[in-house]
C-alpha positions in Angstrom: 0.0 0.0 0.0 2.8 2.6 1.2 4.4 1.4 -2.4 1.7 2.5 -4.2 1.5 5.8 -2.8 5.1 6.1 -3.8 4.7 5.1 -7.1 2.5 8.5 -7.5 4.1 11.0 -5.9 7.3 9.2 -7.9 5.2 9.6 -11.3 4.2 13.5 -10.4 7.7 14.3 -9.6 9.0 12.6 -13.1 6.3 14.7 -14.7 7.8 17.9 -13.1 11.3 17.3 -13.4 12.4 14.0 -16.1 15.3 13.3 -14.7 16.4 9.9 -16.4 19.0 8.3 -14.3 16.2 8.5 -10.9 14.6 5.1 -10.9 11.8 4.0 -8.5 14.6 3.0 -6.2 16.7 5.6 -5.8 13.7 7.6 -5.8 12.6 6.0 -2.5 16.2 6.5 -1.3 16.8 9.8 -2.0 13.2 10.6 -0.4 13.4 8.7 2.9 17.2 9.1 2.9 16.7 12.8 2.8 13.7 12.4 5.8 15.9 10.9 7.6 18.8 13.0 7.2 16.8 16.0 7.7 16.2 14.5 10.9 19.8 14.1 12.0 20.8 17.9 11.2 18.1 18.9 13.2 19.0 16.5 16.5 22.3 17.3 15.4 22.0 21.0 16.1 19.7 20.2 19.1 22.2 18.0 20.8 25.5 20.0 19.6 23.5 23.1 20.8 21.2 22.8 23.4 22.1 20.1 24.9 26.0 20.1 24.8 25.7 22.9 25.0 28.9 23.4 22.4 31.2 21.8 25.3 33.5 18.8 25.4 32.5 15.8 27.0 34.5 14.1 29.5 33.9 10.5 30.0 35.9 9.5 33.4 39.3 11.1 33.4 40.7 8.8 30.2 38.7 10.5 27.1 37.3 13.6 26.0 35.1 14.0 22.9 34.6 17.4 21.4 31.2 18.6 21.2 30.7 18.0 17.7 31.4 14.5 17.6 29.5 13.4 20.2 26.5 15.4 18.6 27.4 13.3 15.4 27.8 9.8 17.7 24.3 10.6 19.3 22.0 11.6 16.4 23.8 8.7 14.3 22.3 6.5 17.1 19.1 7.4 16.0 18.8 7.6 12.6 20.8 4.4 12.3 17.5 2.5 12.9 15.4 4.9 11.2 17.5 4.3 8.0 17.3 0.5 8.4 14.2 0.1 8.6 13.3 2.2 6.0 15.8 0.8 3.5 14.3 -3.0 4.5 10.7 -2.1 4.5 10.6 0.8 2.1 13.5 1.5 -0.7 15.0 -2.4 -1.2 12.1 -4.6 -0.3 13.2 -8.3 -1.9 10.9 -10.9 -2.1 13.9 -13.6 -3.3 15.4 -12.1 0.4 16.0 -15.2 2.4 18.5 -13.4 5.4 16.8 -12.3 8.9 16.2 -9.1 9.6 19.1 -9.8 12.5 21.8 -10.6 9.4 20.6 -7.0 7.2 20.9 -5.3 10.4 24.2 -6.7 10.7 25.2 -5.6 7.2 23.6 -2.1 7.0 25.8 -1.4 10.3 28.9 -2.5 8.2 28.4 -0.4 5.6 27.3 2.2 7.7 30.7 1.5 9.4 32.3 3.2 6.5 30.0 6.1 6.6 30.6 7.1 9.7 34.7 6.5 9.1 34.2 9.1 6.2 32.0 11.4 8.2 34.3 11.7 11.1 37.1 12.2 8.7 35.5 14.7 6.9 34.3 16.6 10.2 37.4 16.8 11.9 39.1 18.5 8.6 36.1 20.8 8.2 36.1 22.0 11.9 39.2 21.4 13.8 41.8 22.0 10.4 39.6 24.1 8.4 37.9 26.0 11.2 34.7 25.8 10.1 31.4 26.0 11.9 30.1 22.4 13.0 26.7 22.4 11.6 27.4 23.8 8.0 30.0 21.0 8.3 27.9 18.0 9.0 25.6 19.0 6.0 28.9 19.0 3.8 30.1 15.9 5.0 26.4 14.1 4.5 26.3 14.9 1.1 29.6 13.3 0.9 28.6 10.4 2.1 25.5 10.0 0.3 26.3 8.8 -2.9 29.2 5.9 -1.1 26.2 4.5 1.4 23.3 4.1 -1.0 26.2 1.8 -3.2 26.8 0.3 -0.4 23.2 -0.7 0.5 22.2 -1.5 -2.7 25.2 -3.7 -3.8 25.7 -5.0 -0.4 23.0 -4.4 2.4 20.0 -5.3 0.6 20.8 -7.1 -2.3 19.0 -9.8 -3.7 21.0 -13.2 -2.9 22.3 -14.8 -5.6 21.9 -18.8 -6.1 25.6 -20.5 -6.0 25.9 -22.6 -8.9 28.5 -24.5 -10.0 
């Protein structure tokens, strides 16, 4: 049912805007990955913000994580199920899918893995070499991302399993 709504608002869209490499899928992706992403700015700013108030965080006396990375560990937290779930349910659903939802879950935080590698990469050049502000900073490094993590999920995540013949 959700699919067929999607299909529609897909179908107006194309009729705005024919763009001809945006398939249903990456349609789906680029919609609910930009919901969800939309989502982490905003607890992004609200943690880096309001409630870390742009101070360090001390964890015992061995570590200290600067505001903006904790802000990025926390709202990842989130939308790191958010995205899964949307991915399996929405954007890759495989009827020839034979792995759990335990194993996907597994894989999508691999390839997330990556993501977040890249992400904290690209924010500690942005804001601690670069000296720009945090927020701005994220955005810039999400788009980055974007492109590497919806390979990832489609070519590893949630791809359909292929028979092993020999």
């Amino acid at each position: 049912m959700a699919n067929a709504y999607l299909w529609k608002i897909y179908k107006f869209c194309k009729n705005i805007i024919d763009i001809k490499f945006l398939d249903f899928e990456k349609f789906k992706y680029l919609l609910f990955g930009s919901l969800n992403v939309g989502c982490g700015w905003v607890l992004y700013f609200l943690i880096y913000n309001f409630l870390l108030k742009k101070s360090n965080v001390y964890i015992g006396d061995l570590l200290t994580v600067s505001p903006h990375v904790f802000a990025l560990m926390l709202s990842f937290s989130f939308t790191f199920f958010c995205g899964f779930f949307t991915n399996y349910y929405l954007v890759f659903p495989r009827a020839d899918n034979d792995n759990s939802v335990r194993v996907k879950l597994m894989k999508y935080l691999l390839a997330n893995i990556g993501s977040v590698i890249i992400n904290y990469i690209l924010l500690k050049v942005f804001v601690e070499r670069l000296g720009w502000y945090p927020t701005p900073s994220q955005i810039l490094s999400t788009i980055a991302v974007t492109t590497y993590s919806f390979i990832a999920q489609q070519k590893f995540t949630f791809a359909p399993l292929r028979s092993m013949r020999h």
